[in-house]
C-alpha positions as a Markdown table, in Angstrom:
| # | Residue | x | y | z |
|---|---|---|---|---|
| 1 | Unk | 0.9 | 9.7 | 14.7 |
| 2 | Unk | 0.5 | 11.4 | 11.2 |
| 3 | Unk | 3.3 | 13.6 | 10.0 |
| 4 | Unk | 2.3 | 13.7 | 6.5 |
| 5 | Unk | -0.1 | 13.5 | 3.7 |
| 6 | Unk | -0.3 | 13.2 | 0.0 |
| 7 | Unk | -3.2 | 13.5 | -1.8 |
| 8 | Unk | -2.1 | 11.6 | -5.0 |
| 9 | Unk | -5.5 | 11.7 | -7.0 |
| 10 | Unk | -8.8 | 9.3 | -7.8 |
| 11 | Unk | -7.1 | 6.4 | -9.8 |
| 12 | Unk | -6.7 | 3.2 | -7.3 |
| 13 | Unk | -4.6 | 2.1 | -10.2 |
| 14 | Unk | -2.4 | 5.3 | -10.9 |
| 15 | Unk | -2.3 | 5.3 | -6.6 |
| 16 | Unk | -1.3 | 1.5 | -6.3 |
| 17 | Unk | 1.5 | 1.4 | -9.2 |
| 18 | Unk | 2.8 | 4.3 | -7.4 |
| 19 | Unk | 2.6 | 2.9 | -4.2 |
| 20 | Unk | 4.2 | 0.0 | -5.5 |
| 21 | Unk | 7.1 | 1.9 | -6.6 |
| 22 | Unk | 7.9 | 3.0 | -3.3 |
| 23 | Unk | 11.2 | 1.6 | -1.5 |
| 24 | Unk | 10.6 | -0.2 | 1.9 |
| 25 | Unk | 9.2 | -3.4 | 2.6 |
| 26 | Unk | 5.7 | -4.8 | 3.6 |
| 27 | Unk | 7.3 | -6.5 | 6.5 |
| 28 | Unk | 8.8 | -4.3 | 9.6 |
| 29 | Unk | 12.3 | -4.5 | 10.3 |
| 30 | Unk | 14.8 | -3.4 | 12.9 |
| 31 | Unk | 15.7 | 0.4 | 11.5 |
| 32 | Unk | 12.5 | 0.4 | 9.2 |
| 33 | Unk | 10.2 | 1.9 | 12.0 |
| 34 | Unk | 8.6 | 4.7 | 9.8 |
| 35 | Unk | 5.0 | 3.6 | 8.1 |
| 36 | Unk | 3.8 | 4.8 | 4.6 |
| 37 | Unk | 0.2 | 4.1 | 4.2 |
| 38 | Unk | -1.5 | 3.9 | 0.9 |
| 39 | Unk | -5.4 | 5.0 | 1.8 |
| 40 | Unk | -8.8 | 5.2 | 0.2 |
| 41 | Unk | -11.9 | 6.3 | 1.4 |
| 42 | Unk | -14.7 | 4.3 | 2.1 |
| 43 | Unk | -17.8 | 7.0 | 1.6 |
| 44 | Unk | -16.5 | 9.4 | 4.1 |
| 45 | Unk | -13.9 | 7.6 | 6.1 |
| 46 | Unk | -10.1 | 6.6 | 5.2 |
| 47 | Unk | -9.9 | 2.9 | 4.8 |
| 48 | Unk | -5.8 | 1.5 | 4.9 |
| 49 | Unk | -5.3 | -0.4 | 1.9 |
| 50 | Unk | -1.7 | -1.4 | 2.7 |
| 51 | Unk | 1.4 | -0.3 | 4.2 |
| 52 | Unk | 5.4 | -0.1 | 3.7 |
| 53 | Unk | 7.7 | 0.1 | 6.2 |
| 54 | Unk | 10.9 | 2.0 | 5.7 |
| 55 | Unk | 13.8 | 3.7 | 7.4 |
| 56 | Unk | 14.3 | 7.8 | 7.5 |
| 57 | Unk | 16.5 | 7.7 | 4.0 |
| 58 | Unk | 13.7 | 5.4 | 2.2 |
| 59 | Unk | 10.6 | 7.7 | 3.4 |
| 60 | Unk | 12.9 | 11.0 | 2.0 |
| 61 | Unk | 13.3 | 9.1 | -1.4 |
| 62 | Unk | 9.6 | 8.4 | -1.4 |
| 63 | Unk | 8.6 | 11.9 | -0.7 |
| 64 | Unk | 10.4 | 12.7 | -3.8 |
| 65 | Unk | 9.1 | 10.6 | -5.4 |
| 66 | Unk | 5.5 | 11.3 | -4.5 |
| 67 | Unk | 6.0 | 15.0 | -5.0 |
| 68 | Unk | 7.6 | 14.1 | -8.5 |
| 69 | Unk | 4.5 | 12.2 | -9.6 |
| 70 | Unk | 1.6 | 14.6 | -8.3 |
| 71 | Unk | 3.4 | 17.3 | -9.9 |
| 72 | Unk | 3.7 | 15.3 | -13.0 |
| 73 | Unk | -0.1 | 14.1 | -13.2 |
| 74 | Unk | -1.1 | 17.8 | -11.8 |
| 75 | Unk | 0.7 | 19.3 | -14.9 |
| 76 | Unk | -0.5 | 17.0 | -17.5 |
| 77 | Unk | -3.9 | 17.4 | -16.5 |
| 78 | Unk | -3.2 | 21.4 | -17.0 |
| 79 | Unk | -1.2 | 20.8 | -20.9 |
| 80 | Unk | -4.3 | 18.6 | -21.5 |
| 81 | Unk | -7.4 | 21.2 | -20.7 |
């Protein structure tokens, strides 16, 4: 089930050193049973590139972070026009 969705911009590098960046772990564990999915789409259709796995506290802290960055690129973008 989705619950969420950032749209974090057209750079597969920008998106995956970002993705990188967030806490939780490739591998599931016992309390990490929520997914964060870093996507791309293939034409028309999403594609899953690779996923972390990470407990309710990790997925908060990587929301914040997410919604630090977009605001940060959506800004700069703006200063720069």
């Amino acid at each position: 089930m989705v619950f969420g969705e950032f749209g974090i911009g057209d750079d597969p590098l920008a998106a995956a050193v970002l993705f990188d960046s967030l806490q939780g772990n490739e591998a599931p564990s016992g309390t990490a049973l929520l997914h964060v999915d870093l996507m791309e789409k293939d034409g028309l259709l999403p594609v899953k590139v690779r996923t972390k796995c990470c407990c309710l506290n990790e997925l908060a802290a990587n929301c914040k972070l997410i919604t630090r960055e977009v605001f940060r690129q959506k800004n700069l973008k703006a200063y720069e026009e």
